[in-house]
C-alpha positions in Angstrom: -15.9 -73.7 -61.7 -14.3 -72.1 -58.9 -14.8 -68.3 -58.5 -11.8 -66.3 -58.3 -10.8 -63.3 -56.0 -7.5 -61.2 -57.8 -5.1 -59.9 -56.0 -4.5 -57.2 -58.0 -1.1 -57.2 -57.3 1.2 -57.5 -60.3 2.3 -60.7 -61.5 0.7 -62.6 -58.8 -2.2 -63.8 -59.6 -0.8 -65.5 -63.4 0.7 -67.6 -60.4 -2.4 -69.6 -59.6 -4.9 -69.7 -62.5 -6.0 -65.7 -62.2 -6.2 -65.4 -58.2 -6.9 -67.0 -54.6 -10.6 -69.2 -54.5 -13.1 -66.7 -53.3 -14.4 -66.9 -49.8 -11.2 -69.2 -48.6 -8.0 -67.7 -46.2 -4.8 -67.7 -46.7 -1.4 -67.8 -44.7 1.8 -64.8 -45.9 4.4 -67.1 -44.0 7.4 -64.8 -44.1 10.5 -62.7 -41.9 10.6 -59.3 -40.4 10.8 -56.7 -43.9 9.9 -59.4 -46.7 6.5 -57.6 -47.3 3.7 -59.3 -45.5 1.5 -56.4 -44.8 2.2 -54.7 -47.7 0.5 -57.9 -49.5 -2.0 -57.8 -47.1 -3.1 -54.3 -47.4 -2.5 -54.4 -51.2 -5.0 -57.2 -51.6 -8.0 -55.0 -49.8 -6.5 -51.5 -51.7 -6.8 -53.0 -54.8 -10.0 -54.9 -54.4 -11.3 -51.6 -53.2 -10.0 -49.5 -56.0 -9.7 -52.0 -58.8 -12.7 -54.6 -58.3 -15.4 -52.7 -55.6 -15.2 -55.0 -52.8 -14.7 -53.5 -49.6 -12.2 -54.8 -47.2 -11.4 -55.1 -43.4 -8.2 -54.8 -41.9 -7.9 -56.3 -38.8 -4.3 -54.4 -36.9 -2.9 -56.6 -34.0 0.8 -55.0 -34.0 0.6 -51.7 -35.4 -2.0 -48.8 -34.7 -4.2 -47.7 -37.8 -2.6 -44.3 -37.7 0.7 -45.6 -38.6 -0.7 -47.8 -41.6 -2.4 -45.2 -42.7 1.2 -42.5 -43.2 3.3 -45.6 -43.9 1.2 -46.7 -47.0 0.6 -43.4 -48.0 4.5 -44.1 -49.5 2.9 -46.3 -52.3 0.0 -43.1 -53.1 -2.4 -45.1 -51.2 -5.0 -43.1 -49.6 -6.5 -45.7 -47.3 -8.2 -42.7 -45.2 -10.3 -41.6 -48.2 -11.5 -45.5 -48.4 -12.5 -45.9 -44.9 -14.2 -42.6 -45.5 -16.2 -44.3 -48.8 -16.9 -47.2 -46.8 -14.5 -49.1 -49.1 -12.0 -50.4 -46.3 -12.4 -50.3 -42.6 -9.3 -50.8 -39.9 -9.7 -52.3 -36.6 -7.4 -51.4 -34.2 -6.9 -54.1 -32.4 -3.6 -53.2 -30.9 -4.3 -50.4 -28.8 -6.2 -51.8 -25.8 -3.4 -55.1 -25.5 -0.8 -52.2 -25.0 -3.3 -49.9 -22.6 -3.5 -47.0 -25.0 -6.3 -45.0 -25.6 -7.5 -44.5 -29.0 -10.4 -42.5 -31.1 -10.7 -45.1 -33.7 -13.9 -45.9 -35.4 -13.5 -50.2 -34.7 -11.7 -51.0 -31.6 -11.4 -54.4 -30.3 -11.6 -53.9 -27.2 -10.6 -57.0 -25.9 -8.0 -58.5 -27.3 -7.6 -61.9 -28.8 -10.8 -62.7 -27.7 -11.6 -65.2 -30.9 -15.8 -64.3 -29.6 -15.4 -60.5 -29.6 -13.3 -60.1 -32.5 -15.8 -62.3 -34.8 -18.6 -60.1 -33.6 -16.6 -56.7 -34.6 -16.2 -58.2 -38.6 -19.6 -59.0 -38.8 -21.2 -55.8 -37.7 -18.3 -53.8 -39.8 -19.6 -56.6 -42.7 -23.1 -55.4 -42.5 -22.2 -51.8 -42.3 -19.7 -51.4 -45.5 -20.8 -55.0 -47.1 -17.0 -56.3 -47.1 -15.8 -59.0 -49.4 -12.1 -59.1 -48.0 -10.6 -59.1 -45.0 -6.9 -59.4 -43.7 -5.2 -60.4 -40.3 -1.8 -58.9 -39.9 -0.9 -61.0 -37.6 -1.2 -63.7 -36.3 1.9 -64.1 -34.6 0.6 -61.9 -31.7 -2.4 -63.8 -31.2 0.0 -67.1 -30.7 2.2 -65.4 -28.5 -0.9 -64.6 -26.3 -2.4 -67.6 -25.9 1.1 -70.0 -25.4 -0.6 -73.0 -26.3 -0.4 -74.4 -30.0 -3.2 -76.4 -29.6 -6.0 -73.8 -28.4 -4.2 -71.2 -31.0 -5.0 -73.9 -33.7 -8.5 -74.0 -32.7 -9.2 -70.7 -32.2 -7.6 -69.6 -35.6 -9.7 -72.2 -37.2 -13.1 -70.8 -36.2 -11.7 -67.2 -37.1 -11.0 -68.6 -40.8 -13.8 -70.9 -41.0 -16.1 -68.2 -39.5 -14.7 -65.7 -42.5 -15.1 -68.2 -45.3 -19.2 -68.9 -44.0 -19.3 -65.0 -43.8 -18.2 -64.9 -47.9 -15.0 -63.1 -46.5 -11.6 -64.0 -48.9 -9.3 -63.5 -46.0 -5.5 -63.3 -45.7 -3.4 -63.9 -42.7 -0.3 -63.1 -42.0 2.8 -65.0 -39.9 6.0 -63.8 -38.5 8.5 -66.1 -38.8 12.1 -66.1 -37.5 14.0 -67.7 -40.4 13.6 -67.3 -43.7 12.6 -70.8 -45.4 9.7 -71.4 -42.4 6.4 -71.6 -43.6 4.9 -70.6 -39.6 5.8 -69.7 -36.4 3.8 -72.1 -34.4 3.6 -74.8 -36.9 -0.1 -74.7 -37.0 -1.2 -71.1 -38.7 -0.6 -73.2 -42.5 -2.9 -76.1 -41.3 -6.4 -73.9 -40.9 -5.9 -72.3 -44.1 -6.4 -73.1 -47.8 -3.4 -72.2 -49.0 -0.2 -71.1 -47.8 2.3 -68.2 -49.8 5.6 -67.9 -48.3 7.7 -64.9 -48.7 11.4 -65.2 -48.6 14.2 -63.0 -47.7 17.7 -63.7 -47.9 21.1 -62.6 -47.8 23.2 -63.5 -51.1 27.0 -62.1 -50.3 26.2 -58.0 -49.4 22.7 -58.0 -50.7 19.1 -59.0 -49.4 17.1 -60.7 -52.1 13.3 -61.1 -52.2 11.3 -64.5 -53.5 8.0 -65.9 -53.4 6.6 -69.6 -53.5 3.3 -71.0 -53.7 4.1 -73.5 -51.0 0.0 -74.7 -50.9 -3.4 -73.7 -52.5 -6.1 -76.4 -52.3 -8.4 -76.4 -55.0 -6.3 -75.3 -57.8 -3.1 -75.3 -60.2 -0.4 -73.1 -58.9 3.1 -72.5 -59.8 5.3 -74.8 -58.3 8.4 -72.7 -58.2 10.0 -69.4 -56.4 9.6 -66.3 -58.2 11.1 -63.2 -57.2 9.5 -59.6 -56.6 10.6 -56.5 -55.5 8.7 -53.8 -53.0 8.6 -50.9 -55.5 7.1 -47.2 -54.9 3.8 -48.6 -55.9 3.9 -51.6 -54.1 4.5 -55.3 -54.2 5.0 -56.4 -57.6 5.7 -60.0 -58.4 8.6 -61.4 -61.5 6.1 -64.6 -62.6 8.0 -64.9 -65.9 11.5 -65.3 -64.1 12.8 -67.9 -61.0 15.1 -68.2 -58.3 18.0 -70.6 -58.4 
């Protein structure tokens, strides 16, 4: 039998048989505000709080500082983690943008597939992490222009995660609520795909979820909604979206 990896997150993981397939990634396809990091970071908070696996989060559009104040909103203390060696961020959006920075993991060279790999397995072998998240990959497609060698290189950055014993989860911008990526590659190198929808019905924005892929096991087959609450993402599996 498959081993599972929860989520943690509320009403999720009834959605496919008690969580994701450990060691395997994952694609959040979704628009600007549906909740993609939240469910990113939620997955290493809880598995750091909830289940003792430490986590890396790997930051390509947003520096650690501000993740750090803007999920302290939901009462997560994600500086006392990194302090436990429970969850460590790498800021991997400073040096594209030519800031300095004092962080603890830098990449210092950005969307480089090589130097990135190297920085999760040392921060592996330091805090002995078990979950890792890429918010996003959007930037890293942007970067590189070419569908083709962003499919490749996002391939060895999942496979190389799964071989490291890393459940991983990767997040996509996309434009238009409904696509499930931005490039129309990200969904191919993963095991599974979750899409998060977010749209307008007459003067108010509803949220929704759909298990649009998971290889490997039985999922729920329709859209669920969930709301963003004060304590985070938490998912309506007993209800559906018409």
């Amino acid at each position: 039998m498959l081993e599972r990896c929860p989520t943690g997150i509320p009403g999720f993981d009834e959605l496919c048989d008690g969580g994701l397939i450990r060691d395997r990634s994952y694609l959040i396809a979704g628009p600007s505000g549906s909740g993609k990091t939240i469910f990113a970071m939620q997955f290493l908070y809880n598995g750091a709080k909830e289940y003792n696996e430490p986590g890396i989060f790997i930051a390509t559009e947003e520096r650690p500082q501000n993740l750090r104040e803007n999920f302290s909103v939901f009462g997560w203390d994600l500086e006392k983690l990194e302090e436990e060696n429970m969850l460590a961020i790498i800021d991997a959006t400073s040096a594209k943008i030519g800031l300095p920075t004092d962080e603890k993991y830098v990449d210092v060279r950005p969307f480089d597939t090589r130097s990135l790999i190297d920085n999760i397995i040392t921060i592996q072998d330091e805090i002995g992490a078990l979950r890792a998240a890429l918010d996003s990959t959007t930037a890293m497609g942007f970067a590189m222009q070419d569908p083709s060698k962003f499919r490749v290189e996002l391939l060895k950055i999942s496979t190389t995660l799964e071989i490291l014993g890393l459940t991983t989860i990767m997040t996509a911008e996309v434009i238009e609520s409904g696509m499930i990526s931005r490039f129309g590659v990200e969904n191919f190198v993963t095991e599974g795909t979750i899409v998060l929808y977010y749209t307008r019905s007459e003067n108010v924005r509803i949220r929704s979820l759909e298990i649009y892929k998971m290889r490997g096991t039985n999922h729920s087959k329709k859209i669920h909604p969930y709301d963003i609450t004060s304590e985070g993402i938490i998912v309506h599996s007993r209800e559906e979206m018409f």
